[in-house]
C-alpha positions as a printed Julia matrix, in Angstrom:
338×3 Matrix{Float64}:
 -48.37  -27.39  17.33
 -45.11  -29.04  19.11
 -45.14  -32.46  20.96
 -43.84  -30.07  24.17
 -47.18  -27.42  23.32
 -49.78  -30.02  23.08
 -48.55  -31.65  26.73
 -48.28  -27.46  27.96
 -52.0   -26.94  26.73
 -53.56  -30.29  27.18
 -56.44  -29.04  29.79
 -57.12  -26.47  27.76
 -57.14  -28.41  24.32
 -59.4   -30.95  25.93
 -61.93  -28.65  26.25
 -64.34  -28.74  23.82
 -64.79  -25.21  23.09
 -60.95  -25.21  22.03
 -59.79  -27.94  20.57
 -56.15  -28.41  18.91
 -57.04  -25.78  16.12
 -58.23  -22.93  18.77
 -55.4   -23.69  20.55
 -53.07  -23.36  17.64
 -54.78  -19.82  17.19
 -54.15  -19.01  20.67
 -50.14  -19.73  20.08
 -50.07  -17.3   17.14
 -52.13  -14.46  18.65
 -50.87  -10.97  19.67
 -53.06   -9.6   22.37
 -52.37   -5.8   23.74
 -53.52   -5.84  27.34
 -53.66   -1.82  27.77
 -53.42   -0.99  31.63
 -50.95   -3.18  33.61
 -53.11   -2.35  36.86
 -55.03   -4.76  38.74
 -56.96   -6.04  35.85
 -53.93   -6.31  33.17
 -51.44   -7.68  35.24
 -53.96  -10.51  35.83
 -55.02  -10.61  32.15
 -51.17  -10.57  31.0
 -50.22  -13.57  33.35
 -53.58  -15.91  31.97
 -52.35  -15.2   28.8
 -48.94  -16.1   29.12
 -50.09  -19.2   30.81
 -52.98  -20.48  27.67
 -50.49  -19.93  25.27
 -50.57  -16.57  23.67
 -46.95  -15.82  21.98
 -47.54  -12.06  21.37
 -47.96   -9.81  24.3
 -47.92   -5.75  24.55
 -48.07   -4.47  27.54
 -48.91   -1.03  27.76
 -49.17    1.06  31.18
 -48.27    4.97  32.14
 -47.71    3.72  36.07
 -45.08    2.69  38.03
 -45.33   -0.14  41.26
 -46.4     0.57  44.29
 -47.36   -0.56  47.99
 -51.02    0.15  47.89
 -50.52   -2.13  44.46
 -49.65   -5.22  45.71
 -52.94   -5.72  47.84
 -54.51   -6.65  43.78
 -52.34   -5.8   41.14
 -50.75   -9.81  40.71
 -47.42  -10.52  38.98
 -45.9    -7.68  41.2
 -43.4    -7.87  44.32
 -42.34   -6.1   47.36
 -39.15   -5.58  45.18
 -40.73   -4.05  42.4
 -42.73   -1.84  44.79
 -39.48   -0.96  46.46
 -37.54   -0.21  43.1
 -40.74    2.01  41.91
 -40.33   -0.25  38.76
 -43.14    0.65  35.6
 -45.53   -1.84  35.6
 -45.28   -2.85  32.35
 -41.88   -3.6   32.73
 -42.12   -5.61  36.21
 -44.45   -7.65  34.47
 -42.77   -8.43  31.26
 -40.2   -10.06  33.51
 -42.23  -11.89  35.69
 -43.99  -13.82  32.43
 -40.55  -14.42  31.21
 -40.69  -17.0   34.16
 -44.21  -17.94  33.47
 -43.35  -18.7   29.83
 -40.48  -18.4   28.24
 -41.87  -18.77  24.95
 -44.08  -15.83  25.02
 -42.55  -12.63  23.67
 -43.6    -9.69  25.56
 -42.93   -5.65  24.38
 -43.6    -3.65  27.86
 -44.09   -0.42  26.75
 -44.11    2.55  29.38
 -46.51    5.41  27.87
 -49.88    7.28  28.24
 -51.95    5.54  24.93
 -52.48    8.75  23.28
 -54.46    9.61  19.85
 -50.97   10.03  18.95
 -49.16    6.81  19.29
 -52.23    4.63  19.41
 -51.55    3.27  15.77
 -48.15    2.47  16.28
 -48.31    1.29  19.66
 -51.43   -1.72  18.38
 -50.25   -1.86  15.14
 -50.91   -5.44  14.15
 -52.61   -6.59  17.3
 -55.7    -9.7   16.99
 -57.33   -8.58  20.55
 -57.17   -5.44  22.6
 -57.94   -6.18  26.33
 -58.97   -3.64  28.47
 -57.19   -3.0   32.24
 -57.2     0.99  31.98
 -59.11    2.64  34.62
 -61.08    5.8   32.93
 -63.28    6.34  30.11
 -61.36    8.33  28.23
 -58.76    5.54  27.25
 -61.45    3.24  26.79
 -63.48    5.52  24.29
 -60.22    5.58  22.18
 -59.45    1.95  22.88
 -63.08    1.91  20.95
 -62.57    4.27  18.12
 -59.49    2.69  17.33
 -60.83   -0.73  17.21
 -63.77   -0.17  15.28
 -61.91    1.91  12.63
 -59.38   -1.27  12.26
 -62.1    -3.88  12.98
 -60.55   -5.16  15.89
 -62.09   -7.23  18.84
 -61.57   -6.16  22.59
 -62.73   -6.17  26.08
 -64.14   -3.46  28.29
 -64.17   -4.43  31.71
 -63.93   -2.21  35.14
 -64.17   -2.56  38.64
 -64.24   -0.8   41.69
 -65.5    -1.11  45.49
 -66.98   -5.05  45.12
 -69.1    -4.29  41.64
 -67.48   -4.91  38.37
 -68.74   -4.97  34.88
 -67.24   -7.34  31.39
 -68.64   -6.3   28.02
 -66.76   -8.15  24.52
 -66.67   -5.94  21.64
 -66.87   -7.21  18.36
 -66.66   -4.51  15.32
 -69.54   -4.27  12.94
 -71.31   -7.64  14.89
 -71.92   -6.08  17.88
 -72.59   -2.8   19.74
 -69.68   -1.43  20.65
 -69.11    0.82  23.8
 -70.4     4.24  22.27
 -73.37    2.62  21.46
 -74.23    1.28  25.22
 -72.32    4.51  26.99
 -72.82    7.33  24.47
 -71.1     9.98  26.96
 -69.28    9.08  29.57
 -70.71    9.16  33.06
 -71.28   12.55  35.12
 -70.89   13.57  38.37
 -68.46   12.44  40.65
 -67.98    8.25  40.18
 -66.3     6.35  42.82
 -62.89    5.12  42.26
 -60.35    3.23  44.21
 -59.37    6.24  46.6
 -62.85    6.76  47.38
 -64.7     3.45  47.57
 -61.54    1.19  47.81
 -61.41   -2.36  45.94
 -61.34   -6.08  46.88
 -58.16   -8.21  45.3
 -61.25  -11.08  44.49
 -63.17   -8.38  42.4
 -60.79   -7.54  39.97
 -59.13  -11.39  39.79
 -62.72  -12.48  38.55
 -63.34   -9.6   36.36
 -60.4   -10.18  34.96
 -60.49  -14.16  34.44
 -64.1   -13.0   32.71
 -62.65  -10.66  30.5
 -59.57  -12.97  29.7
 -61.91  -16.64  29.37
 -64.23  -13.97  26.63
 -59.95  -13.04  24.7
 -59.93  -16.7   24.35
 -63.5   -17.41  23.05
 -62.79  -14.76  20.7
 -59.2   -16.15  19.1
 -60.63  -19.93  19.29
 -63.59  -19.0   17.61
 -63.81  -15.42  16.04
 -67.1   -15.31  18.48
 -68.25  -14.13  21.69
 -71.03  -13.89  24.15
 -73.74  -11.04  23.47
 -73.94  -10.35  26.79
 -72.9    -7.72  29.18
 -72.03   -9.52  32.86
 -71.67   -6.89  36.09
 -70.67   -9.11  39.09
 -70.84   -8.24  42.97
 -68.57   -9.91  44.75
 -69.44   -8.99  47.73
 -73.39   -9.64  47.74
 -72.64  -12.44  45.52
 -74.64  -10.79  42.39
 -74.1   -12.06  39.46
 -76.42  -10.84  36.42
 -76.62  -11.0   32.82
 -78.11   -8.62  30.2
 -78.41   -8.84  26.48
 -76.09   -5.86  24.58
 -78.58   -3.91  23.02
 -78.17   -3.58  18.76
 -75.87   -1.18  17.17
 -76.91    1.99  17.14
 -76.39    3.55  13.71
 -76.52    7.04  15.06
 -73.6     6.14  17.68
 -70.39    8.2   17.09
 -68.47    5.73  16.31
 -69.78    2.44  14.68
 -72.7     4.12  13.05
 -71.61    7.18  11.78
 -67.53    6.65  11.95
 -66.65   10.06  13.49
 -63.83    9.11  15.72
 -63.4    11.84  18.02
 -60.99   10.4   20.35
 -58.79    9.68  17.73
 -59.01   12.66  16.46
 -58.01   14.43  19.77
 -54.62   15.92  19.63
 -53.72   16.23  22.71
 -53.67   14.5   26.0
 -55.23   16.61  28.53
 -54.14   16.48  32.38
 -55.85   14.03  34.36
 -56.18   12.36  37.74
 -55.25    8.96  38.47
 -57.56    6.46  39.74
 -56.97    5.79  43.28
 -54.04    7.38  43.35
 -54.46   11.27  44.97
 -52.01   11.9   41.85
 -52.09   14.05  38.47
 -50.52   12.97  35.22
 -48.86   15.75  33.25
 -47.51   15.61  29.66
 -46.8    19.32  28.55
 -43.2    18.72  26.45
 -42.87   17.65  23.08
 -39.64   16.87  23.45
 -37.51   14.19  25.49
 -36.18   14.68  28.72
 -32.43   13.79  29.8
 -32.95   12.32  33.25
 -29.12   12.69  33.92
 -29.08   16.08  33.68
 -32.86   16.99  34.95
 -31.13   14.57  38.42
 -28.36   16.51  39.19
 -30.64   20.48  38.42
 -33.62   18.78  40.53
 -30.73   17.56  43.45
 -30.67   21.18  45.2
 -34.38   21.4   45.42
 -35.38   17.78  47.17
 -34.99   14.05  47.17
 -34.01   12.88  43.88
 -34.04    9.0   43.33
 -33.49    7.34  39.83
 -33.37    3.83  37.84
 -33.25    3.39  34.02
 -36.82    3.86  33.83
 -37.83    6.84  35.72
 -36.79    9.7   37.75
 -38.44   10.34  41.28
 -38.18   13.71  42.8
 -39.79   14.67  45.94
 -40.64   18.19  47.76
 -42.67   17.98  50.2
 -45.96   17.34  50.53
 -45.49   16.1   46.82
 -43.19   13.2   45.12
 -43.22   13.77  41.48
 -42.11   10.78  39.28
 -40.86   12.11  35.87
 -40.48    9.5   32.34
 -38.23    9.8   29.72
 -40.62   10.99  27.07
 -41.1    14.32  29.9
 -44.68   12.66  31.17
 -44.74   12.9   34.96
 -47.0    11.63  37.95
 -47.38   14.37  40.56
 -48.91   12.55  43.65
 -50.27   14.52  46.2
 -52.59   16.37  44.88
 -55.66   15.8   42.5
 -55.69   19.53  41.77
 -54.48   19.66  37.95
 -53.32   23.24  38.6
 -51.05   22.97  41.17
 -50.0    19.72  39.04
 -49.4    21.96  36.31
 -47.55   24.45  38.28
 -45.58   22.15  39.95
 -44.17   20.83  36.6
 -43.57   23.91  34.96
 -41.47   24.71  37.96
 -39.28   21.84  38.04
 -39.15   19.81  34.83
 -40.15   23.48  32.25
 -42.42   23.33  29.36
């Protein structure tokens, strides 16, 4: 703890529940906030600013308009650029704090990559927006015995639940399948900025319980914003016949491939058919007959109307325009091959 870190953290050190030594844990945490969206940008920025010196960002996405009604450490510019997420904000906590090191990384969290991509990681947090990231967020965490944070919102409801491994339930124990049925999302039911900023603050104020302490609140807290709601329940005990912390079957893990999906809010499809990179130089000047091509160093945007198709180097692409996977999957295997 420096001279200059003890006047940075001072509020926060003063407060009881902290203290100089879970401060000094804060400064040597890595945290992997997974989902740079309207609930990780917010939770990457808060823990810039308490201290945290290890940040991985992980997000699929790129910046847009619709974004910057809730999504908080991005810009007009970024939006405008069609910068990755995780990259636009890597650099804007470079101007928060300069003393926090920050890996943006700019993939789908896959079975695949999940171990390297966390590898050595205190805290997970959680800003993804479907279940099926979050139920391998959870198999990976209780395998490794690692804390994190489920939290979602949508509309003006949101929900925070802390995870710890073998202490508490963990989310296969509370959800054992994942919802059916059509659930609202973003595009459907819309979200208010103030939602996710407290969801978020809840999820990040439980992070920093957890590295001060090693504890957490048994409690799962849904919030409405909008009715002013706010209730708490007790998490219910571990369930030993729960998939993952009772009988350690990890079936997300063991998934070995990504299927297609459609993105939150977005009227988009992601794709990931290759197993091999793309060259984006090449792929922009065979895409330039068809339609608008646009390029940066991160990403390659083609469009063909009705449909814009933004295409990453590792050959994952967004199609927007459609929520129908098969014309998705047609439309890559037209343009971009398999």
């Amino acid at each position: 703890m420096t001279s200059d870190n003890r006047e940075r953290y001072s509020r926060q050190i003063r407060f009881s529940g902290v203290g100089e030594a879970g401060q000094e844990k804060i400064l040597a945490a890595h945290v992997a906030v997974v989902g740079c969206g309207a609930l990780g940008s917010f939770h990457a920025g808060a823990l810039a600013r308490a201290g945290v010196s290890h940040l991985t960002l992980i997000d699929r996405d790129y910046v847009e308009w619709s974004n910057l009604q809730r999504q908080w450490l991005f810009s007009e510019r970024d939006a405008a650029d069609g910068l990755p997420k995780a990259v636009a904000a890597a650099r804007q906590i470079s101007a928060i704090n300069s003393d926090c090191r920050v890996d943006p990384v700019v993939k789908d969290l896959t079975s695949g990559n999940i171990e390297d991509l966390l590898e050595g990681v205190d805290l997970i947090l959680d800003g993804t927006d479907n279940f099926e990231t979050r139920y391998l967020l959870n198999d990976y965490a209780v395998r490794e015995s690692i804390p994190w944070v489920y939290g979602a919102a949508v509309g003006s409801y949101g929900i925070v639940m802390p995870v710890l491994p073998g202490r508490t339930a963990c989310l296969a124990c509370v959800y054992p399948e994942p919802p059916s049925g059509a659930q609202p999302t973003c595009e459907t039911a819309g979200v208010l900025g103030p939602l996710t900023s407290a969801i978020a603050s809840l999820q990040v104020a439980a992070a920093l319980r957890i590295l001060a302490t090693g504890d957490a609140s048994r409690r799962i807290l849904t919030l409405d914003v909008w009715d002013g709601v706010l209730r708490q329940i007790e998490m219910p005990d571990r369930d030993p016949e729960c998939d993952a912390c009772g009988r350690r079957t990890y079936r997300y893990l063991d998934q070995l491939r990504r299927t297609p999906i459609s993105l939150c809010g977005r009227n988009a499809v992601q794709i990931h058919e290759r197993t091999r990179p793309l060259d984006l130089e090449q792929l922009r000047h065979d895409l330039a007959p068809a339609g608008e091509v646009r390029a940066n160093e991160f990403a390659l945007r083609f469009t063909v109307s009705p449909y814009e198709m933004t295409i990453f180097p590792d050959g994952r692409a967004i199609i927007k325009g459609t929520n129908d996977i098969g014309i998705a999957r047609s439309l890559y295997s037209r343009y971009i091959g398999n």
